[in-house]
C-alpha positions in Angstrom: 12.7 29.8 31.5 10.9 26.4 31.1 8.3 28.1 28.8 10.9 29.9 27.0 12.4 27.0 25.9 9.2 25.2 25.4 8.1 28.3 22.8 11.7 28.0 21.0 11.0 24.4 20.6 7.5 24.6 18.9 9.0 27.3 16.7 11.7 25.5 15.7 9.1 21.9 15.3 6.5 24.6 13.1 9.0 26.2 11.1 9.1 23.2 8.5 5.4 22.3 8.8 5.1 23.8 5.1 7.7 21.6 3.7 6.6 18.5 5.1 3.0 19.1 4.0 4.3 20.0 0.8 5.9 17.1 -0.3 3.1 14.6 1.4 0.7 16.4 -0.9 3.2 15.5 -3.9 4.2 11.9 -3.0 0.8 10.8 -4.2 1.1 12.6 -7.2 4.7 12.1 -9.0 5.6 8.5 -7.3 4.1 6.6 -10.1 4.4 8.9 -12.9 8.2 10.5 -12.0 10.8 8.3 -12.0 12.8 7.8 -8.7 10.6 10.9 -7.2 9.0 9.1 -4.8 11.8 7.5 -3.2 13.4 11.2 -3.3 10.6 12.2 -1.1 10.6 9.6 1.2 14.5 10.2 1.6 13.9 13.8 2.0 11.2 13.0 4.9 13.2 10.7 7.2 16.3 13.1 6.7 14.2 15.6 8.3 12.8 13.5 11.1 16.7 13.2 11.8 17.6 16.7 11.7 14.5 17.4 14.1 15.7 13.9 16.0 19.1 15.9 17.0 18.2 19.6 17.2 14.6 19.6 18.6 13.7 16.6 20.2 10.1 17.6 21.4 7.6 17.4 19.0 5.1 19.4 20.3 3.2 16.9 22.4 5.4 13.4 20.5 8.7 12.8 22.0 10.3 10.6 19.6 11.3 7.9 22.4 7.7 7.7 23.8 6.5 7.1 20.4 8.5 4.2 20.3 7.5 3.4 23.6 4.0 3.4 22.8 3.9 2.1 19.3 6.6 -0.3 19.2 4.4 -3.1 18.0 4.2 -1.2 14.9 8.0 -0.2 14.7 9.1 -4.0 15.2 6.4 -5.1 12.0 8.3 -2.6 9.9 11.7 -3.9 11.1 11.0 -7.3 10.8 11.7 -8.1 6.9 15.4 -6.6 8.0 15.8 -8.9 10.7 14.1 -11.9 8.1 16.7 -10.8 5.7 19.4 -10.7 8.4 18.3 -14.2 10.0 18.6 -16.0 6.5 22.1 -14.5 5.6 23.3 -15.5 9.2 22.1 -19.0 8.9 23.8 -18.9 5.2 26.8 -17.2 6.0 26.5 -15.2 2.8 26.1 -11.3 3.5 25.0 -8.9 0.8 23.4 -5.6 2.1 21.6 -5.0 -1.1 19.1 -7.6 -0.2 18.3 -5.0 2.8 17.1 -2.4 0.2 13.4 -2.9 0.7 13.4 -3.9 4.4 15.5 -0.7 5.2 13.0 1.5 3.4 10.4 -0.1 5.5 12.0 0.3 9.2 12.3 3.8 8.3 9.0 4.3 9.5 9.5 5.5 13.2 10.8 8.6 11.6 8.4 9.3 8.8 5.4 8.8 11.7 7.4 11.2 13.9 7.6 13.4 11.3 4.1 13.2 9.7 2.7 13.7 13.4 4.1 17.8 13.2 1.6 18.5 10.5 -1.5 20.1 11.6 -5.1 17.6 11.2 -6.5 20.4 8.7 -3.8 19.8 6.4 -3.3 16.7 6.5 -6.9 16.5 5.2 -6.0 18.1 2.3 -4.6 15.5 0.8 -7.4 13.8 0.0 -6.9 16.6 -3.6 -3.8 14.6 -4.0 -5.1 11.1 -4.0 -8.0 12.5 -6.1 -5.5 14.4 -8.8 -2.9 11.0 -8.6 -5.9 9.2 -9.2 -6.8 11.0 -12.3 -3.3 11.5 -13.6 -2.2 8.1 -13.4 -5.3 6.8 -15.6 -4.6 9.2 -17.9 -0.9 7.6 -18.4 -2.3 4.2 -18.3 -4.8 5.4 -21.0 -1.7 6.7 -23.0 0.5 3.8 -22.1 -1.9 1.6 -23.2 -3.9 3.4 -26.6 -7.0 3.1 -24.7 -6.9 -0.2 -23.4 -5.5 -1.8 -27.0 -2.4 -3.1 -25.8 -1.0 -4.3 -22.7 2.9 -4.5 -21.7 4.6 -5.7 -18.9 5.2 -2.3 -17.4 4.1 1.1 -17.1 7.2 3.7 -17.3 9.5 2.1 -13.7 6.5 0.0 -12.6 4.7 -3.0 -13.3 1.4 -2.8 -14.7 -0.2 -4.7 -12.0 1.2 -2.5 -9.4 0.1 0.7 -10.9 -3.2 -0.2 -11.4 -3.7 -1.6 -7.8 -2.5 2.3 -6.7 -4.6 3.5 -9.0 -7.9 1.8 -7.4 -6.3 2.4 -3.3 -6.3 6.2 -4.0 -9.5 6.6 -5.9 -11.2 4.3 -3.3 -9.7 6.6 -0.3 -10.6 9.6 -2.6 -14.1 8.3 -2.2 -13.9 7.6 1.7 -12.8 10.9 2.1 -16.2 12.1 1.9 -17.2 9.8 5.6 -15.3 12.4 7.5 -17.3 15.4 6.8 -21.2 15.3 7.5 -22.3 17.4 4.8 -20.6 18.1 1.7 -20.7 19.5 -1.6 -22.3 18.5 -4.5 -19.3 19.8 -6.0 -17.0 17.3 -4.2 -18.6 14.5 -4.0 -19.0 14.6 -8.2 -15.5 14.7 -8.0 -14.8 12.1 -5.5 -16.7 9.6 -7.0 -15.4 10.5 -10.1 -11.7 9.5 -9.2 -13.0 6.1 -7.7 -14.1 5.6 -11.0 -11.2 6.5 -13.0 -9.3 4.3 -10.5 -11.7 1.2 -11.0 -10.8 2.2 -15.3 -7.3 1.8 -14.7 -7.7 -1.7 -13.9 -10.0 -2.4 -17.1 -7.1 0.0 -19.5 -4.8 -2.0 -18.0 -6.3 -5.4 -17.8 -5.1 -6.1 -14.7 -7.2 -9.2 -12.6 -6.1 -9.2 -9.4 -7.0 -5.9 -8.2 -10.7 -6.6 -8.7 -10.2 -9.1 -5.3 -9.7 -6.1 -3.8 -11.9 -4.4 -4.9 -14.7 -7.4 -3.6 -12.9 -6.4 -0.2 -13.0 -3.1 -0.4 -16.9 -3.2 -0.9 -17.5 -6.1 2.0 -15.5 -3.7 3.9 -17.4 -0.4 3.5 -20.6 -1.7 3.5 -19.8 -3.8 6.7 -18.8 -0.1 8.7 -21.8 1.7 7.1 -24.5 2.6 8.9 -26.9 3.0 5.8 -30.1 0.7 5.1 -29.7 -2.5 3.7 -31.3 -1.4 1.0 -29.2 1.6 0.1 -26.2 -1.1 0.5 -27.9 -2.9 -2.7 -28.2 0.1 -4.2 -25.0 0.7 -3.8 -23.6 -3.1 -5.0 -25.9 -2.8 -8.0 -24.7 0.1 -9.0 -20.8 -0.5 -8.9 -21.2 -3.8 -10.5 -23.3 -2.1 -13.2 -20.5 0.6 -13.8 -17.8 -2.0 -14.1 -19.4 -4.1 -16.6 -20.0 -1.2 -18.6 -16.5 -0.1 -18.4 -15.5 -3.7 -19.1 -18.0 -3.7 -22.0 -15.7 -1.2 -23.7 -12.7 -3.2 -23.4 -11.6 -6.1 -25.4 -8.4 -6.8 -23.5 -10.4 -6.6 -20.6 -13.1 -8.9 -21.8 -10.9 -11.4 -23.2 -8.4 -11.7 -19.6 -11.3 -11.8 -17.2 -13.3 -14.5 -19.7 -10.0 -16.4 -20.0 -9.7 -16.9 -16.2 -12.1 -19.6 -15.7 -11.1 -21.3 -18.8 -7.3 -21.5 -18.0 -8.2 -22.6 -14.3 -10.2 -25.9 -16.0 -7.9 -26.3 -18.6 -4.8 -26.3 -15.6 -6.9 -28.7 -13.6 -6.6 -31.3 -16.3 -3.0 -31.3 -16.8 -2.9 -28.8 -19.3 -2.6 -25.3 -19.8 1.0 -24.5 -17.7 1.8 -22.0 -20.2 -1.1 -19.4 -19.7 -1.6 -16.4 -17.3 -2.6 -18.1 -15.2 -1.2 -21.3 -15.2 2.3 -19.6 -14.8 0.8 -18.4 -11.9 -0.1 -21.2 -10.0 3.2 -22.9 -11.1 5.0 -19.7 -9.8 3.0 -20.3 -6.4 3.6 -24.1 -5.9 6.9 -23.9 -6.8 7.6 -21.2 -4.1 5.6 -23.2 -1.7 7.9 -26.2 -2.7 10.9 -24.2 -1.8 9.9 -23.3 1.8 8.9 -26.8 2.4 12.9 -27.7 1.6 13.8 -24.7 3.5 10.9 -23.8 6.4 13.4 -22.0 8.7 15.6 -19.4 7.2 14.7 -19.8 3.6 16.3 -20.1 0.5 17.7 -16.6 0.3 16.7 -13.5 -1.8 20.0 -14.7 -4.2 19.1 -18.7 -4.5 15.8 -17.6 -5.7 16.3 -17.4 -9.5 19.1 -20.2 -9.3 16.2 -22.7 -7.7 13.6 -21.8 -10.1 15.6 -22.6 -13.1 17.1 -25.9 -11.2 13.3 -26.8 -11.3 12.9 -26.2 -14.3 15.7 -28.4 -16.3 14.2 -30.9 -13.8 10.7 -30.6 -15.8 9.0 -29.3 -12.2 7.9 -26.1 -13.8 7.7 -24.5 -17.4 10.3 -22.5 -18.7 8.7 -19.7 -18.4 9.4 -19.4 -15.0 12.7 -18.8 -15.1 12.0 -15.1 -16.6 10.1 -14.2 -13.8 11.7 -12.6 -11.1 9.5 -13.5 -8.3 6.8 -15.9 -7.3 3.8 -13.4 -8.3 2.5 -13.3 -4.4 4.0 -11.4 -1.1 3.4 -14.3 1.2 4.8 -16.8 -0.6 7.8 -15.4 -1.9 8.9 -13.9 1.4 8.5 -17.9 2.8 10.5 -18.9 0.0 13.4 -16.8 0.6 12.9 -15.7 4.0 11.7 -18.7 5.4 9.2 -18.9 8.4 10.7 -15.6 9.8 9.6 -14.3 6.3 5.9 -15.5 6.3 5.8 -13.3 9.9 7.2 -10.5 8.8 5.0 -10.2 5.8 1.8 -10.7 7.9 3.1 -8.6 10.9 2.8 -6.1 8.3 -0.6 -6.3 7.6 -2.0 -7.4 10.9 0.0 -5.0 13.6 -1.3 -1.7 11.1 -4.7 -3.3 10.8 -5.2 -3.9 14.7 -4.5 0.0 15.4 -7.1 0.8 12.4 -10.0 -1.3 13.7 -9.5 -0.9 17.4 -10.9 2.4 16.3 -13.8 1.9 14.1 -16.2 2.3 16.3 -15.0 5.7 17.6 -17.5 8.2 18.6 -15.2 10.9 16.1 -16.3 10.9 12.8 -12.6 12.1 11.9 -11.1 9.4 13.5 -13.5 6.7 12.0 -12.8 8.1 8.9 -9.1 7.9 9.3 -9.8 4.5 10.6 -11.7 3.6 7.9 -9.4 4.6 5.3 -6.0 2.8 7.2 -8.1 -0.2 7.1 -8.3 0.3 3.2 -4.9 0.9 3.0 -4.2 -2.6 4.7 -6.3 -4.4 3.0 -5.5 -3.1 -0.6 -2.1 -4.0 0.0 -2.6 -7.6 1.1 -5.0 -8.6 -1.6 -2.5 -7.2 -4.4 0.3 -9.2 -2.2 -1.9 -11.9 -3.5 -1.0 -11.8 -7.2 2.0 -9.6 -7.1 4.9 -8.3 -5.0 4.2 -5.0 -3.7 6.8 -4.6 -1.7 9.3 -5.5 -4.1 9.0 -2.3 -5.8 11.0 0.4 -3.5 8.5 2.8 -4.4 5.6 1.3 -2.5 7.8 0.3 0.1 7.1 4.2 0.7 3.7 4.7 0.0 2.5 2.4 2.4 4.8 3.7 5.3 3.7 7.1 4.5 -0.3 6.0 4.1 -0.2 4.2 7.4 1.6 7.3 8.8 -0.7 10.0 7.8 -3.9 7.7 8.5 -2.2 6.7 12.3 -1.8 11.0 13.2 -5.0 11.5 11.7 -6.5 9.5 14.3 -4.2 10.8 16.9 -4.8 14.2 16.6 -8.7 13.9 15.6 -8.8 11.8 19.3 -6.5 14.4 21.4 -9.0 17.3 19.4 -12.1 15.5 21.1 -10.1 14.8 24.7 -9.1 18.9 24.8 -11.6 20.2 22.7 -9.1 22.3 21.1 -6.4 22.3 18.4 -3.6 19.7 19.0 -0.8 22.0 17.5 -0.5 25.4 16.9 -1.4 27.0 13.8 2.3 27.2 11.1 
């Protein structure tokens, strides 16, 4: 009887494998170049996890309370911006539950882990096509968006062009770590994996973008610090991505003319001058946020008080005009101390660190498959916190979903590569 039911229970946990593989192949693929797609997925995932939550409750070897059991570390970082958001309106007395979009999309994460943990190892591999093809078809927009690098705007289609260009290096990079899990591989593939690095890295020169090239400095600190190859292959390897980017960059006069421009608006801001470029709106849009949480340190500001306090500063000759168009400080950290207070500065580094622990605690695994998975969670981590450096990545809903569904699929990856090496056997049974 006990196994009958067990069997009924794996059918019923298989029986939608396809679907959820399915639309985590796509997510990478329409949710910057579809409008609103990529939340649909997201939606369609934890509505899933909820139908499974109340008519199958064993998940093949993950029961859904002894995942949060075991991971509740993670759970808590992803619920934390609600309970930021909820501490400041508590201490303000003013309640709005839009403010909760973005933190509610985040704590959604129990269920699309529980969800992403049905899909079998081997196909969760395969997406490493879809990060490769995202990669390739969002440069192509920005290459279209942009007439080849000759103009730059504000946004691409829903999302801003600093966002899209950061995605657009994260997936060509994991394309290109893809290739660590597998000990030999095709010429074939490895053309092509390298080749969607590279069209990601173009993105950011068609688009002009600056701040995804400090993660890009991490990224390769990062790789070559958890490869094994010769110091001189690592050289090698430095050389010749800094030689490919300054050819790229070569081609680009936007490009040219916003990286040149950096060092000259830096000096020119350091004298007094100079408020009213890239740059120096930048660094006003940073001090003045940091201004704000020194007034308010606890609880914040509020999400609401943001723009109201920005243009207050303003009329008070604090900050440029320009500011007040803006309609966030241009960095994760500081913005979420601004509005969010102290409880805000946690949360937005519980969300980076708690992911980050799991992914380095297993670098040094003796699996290739789950050093690889590793690997690539730490890239996702570490991507998202150096763009949180010049823009708000989680203030676009989209990405809100990505990175719940990157740390996701990374996190069973490593699960299911580790039981694989403890049984020596498939962790799930074939859909």
């Amino acid at each position: 009887m006990n196994n009958k039911l067990k069997n009924m229970t794996l059918k019923e946990v298989r029986s939608p494998v396809k679907w959820i593989a399915t639309l985590l192949f796509l997510y990478p693929l329409v949710a910057l170049t579809v409008h609103d797609a990529g939340n649909g997925i997201y939606y369609i995932l934890a509505l899933i996890a909820l139908i499974m939550l109340i008519f199958c409750r064993q998940q093949n070897d993950f029961q859904f309370l002894n995942l949060l059991k075991d991971y509740w570390p993670l759970h808590l970082a992803f619920a934390s911006s609600v309970l930021a958001v909820f501490l400041n309106q508590l201490s303000s007395g003013n309640f709005a539950f839009k403010y909760y979009d973005r933190g509610w999309r985040l704590a959604l994460f129990p269920l699309i882990f529980w969800v992403v943990l049905i899909v079998p190892p081997d196909r969760l591999r395969v997406l490493r096509w879809s990060f490769f093809a995202a990669t390739l078809i969002v440069m192509i927009k920005a290459f279209i968006f942009t007439q080849g690098g000759q103009f730059r705007f504000g946004n691409i289609g829903f999302l801003s062009i600093i966002a899209y260009s950061d995605i657009a290096m994260l997936t060509g990079v994991l394309s290109l770590l893809s290739l660590v899990a597998e000990t030999r591989q095709r010429k074939s593939v490895v053309f092509l994996m390298v080749l969607a690095c590279i069209a990601g890295a173009y993105t950011s020169v068609l688009t002009a973008t600056r701040g995804g090239w400090v993660a890009a400095l991490l990224y390769l600190f990062f790789l070559l610090t958890v490869s094994p190859i010769t110091w001189r292959k690592k050289i090698g390897w430095v050389a010749g991505v800094f030689l490919v980017v300054m050819v790229m960059v070569s081609f680009n006069q936007q490009a040219r003319t916003r990286l040149n421009g950096t060092q000259s608006d830096l000096i020119s801001y350091s004298e007094g001058e100079g408020r009213d470029t890239a740059t120096g709106i930048r660094l006003q849009l940073w001090g003045a946020a940091l201004k704000l949480f020194s007034e308010h340190p606890i609880f914040g500001i509020g999400r609401e008080n943001y723009g109201p306090s920005i243009k207050a500063m303003a009329e008070r000759k604090e900050v440029t005009k320009e500011l007040t168009t803006l309609a966030h400080s241009h960095n994760e950290i500081f913005f979420n101390m601004a509005i969010s207070g102290i409880f805000g500065l946690l949360s937005t580094l519980s969300l980076y660190i708690v992911p980050g622990y799991y992914f380095v605690s297993e670098l040094r695994s003796k699996s290739s498959q789950v050093r690889a998975a590793a690997q690539a969670g730490c890239i996702v981590v570490i991507g998202f916190f150096a763009f949180g450096l010049t823009d708000l990545m989680f203030f676009w809903t989209v990405l809100c979903g990505y990175y719940v569904i990157l740390i996701s699929i990374f996190l069973a990856m490593i699960i299911k590569a580790g039981k694989q090496e403890e049984t020596g056997g498939v962790v799930f049974p074939p859909a």
